[in-house]
C-alpha positions in Angstrom: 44.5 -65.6 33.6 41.8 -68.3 33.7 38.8 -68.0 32.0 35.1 -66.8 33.6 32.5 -69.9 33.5 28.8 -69.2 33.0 26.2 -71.7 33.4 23.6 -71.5 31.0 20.7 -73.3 30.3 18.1 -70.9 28.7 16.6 -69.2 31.0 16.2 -65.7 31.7 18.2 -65.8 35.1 21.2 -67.8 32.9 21.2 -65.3 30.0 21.1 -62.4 32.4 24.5 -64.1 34.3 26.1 -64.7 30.8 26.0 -60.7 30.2 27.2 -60.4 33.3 30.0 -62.5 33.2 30.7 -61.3 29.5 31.2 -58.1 30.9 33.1 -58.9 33.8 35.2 -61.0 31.1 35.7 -57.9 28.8 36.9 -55.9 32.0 39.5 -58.7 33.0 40.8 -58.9 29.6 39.9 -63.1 29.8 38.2 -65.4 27.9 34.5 -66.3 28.5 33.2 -69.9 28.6 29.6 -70.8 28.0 28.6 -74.7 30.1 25.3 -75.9 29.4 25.0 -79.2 31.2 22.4 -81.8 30.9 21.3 -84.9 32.8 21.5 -88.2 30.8 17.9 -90.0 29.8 17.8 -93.8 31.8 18.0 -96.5 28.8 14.4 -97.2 28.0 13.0 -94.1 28.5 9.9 -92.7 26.7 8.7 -89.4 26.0 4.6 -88.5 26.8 4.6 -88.9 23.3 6.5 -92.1 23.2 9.7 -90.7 21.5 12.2 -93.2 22.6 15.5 -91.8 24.3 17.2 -91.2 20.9 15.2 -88.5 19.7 14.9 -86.9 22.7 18.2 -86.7 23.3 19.3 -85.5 20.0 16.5 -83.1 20.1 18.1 -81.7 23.4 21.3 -82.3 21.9 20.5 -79.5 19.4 18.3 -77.4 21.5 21.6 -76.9 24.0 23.7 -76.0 20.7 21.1 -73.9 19.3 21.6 -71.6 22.9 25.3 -71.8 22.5 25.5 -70.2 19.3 22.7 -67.3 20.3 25.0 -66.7 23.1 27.9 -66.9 21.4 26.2 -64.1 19.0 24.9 -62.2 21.2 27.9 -61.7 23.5 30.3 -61.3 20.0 27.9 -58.5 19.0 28.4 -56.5 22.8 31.6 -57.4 23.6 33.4 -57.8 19.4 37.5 -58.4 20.9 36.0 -61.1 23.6 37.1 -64.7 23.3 34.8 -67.0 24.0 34.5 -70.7 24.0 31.2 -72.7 24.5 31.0 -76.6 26.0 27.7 -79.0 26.0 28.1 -81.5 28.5 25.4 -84.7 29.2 25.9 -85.0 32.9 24.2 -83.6 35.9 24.2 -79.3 36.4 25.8 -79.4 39.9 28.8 -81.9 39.4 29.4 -80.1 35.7 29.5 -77.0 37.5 31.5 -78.0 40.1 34.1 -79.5 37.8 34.4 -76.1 36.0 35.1 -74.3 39.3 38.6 -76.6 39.3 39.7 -74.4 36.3 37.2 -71.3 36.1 38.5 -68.2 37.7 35.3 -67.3 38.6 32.0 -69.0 38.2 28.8 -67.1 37.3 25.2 -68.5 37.8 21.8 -67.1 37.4 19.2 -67.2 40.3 15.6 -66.5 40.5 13.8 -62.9 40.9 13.1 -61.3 44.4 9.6 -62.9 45.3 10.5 -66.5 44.4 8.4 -68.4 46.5 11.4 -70.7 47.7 13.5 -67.4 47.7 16.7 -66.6 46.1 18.3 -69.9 45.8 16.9 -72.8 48.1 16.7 -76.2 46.6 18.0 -75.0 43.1 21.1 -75.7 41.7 23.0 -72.9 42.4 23.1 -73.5 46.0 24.0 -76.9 46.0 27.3 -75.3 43.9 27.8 -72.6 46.3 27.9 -74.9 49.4 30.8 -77.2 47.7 32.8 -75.3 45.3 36.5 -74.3 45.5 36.1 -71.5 43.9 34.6 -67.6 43.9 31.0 -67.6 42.4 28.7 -65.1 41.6 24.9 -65.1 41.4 23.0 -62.6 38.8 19.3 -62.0 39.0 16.8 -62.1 36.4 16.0 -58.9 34.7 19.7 -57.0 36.0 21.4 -55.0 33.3 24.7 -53.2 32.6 23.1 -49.8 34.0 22.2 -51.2 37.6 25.9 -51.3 38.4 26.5 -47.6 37.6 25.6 -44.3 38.7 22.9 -42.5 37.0 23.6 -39.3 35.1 23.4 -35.8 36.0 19.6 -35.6 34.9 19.2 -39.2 37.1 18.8 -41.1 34.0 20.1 -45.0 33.9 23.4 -44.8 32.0 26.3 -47.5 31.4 28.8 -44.7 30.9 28.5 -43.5 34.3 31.3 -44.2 37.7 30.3 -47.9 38.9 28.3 -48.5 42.0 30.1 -49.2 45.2 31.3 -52.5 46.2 29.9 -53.6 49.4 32.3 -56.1 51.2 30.5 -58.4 54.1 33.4 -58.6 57.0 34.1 -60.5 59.9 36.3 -59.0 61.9 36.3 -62.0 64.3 37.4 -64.2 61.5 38.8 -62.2 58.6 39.4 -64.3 55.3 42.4 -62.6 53.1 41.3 -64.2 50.1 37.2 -62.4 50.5 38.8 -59.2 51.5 40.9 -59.2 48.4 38.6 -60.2 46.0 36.5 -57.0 46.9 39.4 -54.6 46.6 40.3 -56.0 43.3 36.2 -55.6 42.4 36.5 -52.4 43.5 40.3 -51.4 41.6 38.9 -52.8 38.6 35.5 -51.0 38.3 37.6 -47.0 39.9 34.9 -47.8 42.1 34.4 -47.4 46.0 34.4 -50.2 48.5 32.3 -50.1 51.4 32.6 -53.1 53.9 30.2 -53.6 56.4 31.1 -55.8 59.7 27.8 -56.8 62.2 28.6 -57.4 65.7 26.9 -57.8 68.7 27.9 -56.3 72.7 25.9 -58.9 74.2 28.2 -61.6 72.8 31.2 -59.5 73.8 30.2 -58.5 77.3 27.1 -60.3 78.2 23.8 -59.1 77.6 24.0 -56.0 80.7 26.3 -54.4 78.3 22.8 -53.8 75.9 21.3 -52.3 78.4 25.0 -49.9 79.4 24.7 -47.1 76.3 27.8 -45.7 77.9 29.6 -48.9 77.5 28.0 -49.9 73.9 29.7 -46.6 72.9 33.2 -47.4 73.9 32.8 -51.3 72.2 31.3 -49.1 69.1 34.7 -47.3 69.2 36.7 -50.2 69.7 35.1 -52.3 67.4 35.1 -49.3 64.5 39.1 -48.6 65.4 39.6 -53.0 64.8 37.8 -52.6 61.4 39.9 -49.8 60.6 42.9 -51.7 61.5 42.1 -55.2 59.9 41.7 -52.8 56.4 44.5 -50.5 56.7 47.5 -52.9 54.8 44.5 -53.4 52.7 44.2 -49.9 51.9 47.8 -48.8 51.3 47.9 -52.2 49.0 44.9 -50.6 46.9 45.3 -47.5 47.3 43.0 -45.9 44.6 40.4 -47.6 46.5 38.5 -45.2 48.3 37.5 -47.6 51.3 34.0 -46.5 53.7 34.2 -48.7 57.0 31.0 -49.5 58.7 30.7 -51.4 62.3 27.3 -51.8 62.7 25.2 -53.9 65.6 23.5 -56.7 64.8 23.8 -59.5 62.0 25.5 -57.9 58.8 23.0 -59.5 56.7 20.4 -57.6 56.6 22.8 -54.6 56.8 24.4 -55.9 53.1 21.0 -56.2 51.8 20.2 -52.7 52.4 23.4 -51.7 51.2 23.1 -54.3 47.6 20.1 -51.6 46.6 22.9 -48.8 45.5 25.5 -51.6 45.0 27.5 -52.8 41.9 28.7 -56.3 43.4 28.2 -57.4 47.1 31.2 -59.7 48.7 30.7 -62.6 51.1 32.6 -65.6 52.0 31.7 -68.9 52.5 33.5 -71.2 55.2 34.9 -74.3 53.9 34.6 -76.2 56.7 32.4 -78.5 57.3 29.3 -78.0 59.6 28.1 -81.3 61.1 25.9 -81.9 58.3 26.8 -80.9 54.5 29.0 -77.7 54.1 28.4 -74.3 55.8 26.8 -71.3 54.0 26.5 -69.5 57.0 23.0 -66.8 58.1 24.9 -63.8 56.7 26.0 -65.1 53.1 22.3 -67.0 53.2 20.2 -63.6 54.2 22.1 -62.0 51.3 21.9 -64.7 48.9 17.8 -64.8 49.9 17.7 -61.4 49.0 20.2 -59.0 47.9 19.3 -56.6 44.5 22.5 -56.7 43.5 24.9 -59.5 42.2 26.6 -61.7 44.8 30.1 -63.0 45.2 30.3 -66.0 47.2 34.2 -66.4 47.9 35.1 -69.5 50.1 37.8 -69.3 52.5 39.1 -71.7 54.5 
């Protein structure tokens, strides 16, 4: 099985997505690979302190593979059977990262704490990667830790010994993506953990907008829409079936629903359409909303 990519670069978002991903490593028996990627200097350049290019870049040159061996220790010393590799490359974060998503089974980035002033991941790095990759990634806050992802103990103390945390699968009914659905169940299988997926619609876009104002009639498409969702998932379930599966059909947009759900969460799902949108690539509101502010990690799986 291909090996888990994590982006690091030092900071406390990137270290907190390389125990993330170590762990998620150790639990699909795969290697780990450590990327730290760094833009090349222009010929000529000059530090403030007129340093030509040569210093600095060997200075960043060492810098990077001073991080890569930390890492590397500090991974070894959690997780002693792991396999893990490292790689320093000198060209831009987002193509590097990109390029790693063409043999990565899964990508993992870091992202900013709730509160950033640009929010979760607007102008940075990892969302440039997210709107063009191939592949699944997932985003790790700043400050998260083994024990978020599990249940606390029986006197409600944080424990990493404890069941896992649901997973938390964003579905569209309308447009259901086989490759986002399975990727939660096998989040779920993996962890003996619950999934619970969450599907947002809306009567008005159904029925017109009178149907907002029917309750009798937003009952019945409440039924109708609930009996779909249980439909869509039931191959699903009898494929997985240790998975203990919750179905939720709620109205409105799903996003704000998954970012309620990501505060008791282990990993929230999403997909991420590959088409193209008449400008750049889609994200779409729902995966945005949660990527702008989910608590727990986020897997961004694209689907055609």
């Amino acid at each position: 099985m291909s090996a888990i990519t994590v982006g690091l670069d030092g900071s406390p978002e990137s270290l907190a997505a390389a125990d993330w991903a170590a762990r998620e490593a150790a639990q699909r028996e795969v290697p780990l690979h450590l990327l730290h990627a760094g833009e090349p200097l222009r010929s000529g350049y000059l530090s403030f302190v007129g340093d030509p290019a040569s210093v600095v870049i060997d200075a960043r040159r060492e810098c990077a593979a001073d991080l890569l061996r930390e890492a590397t220790s500090r991974v070894a010393e959690l997780h002693p059977g792991l396999r893990v590799t490292t790689e320093q490359v000198e060209t831009g974060a987002v193509p590097a990262l990109l390029a790693a998503t063409e043999e990565a089974g899964l990508l993992v980035l870091g992202s900013r704490r709730l509160g950033a002033v640009a929010g979760f991941l607007v102008g940075s790095v990892g969302l440039a990667v997210v709107a063009r990759t191939e592949g699944p990634v997932v985003l790790v806050r700043a400050g998260g830790h083994a024990e978020d992802e599990r249940l606390p103990d029986a006197a409600g103390a944080r424990a990493t010994n404890t069941p896992y945390r649901d997973v938390v699968l964003g579905l569209d009914v309308e447009d259901p993506a086989d490759v986002v659905i399975e990727f939660a169940f096998e989040a779920a299988r993996r962890r003996a953990a619950g999934l619970r997926v969450i599907h947002g619609w809306n009567p008005a876009a159904v029925y017109g907008y009178g149907a907002v104002l029917d309750s009798g009639l937003n009952a019945e498409l409440a039924q109708e829409t609930q009996v779909g969702l249980t439909d869509l998932l039931r191959p699903w379930k009898d494929k997985f079936p240790g998975v203990e599966v919750t179905a939720q059909a709620v109205i409105g947009g799903a996003g704000r629903h998954l970012v309620h759900a990501s505060r008791e969460a282990a990993l929230v799902v999403v997909g991420r359409s590959k088409r193209q949108a008449p400008v750049g690539s889609r994200i779409g509101p729902v995966t945005h909303a949660v990527l702008q502010h989910a608590s727990a990690p986020v897997a961004v799986v694209p689907h055609a």
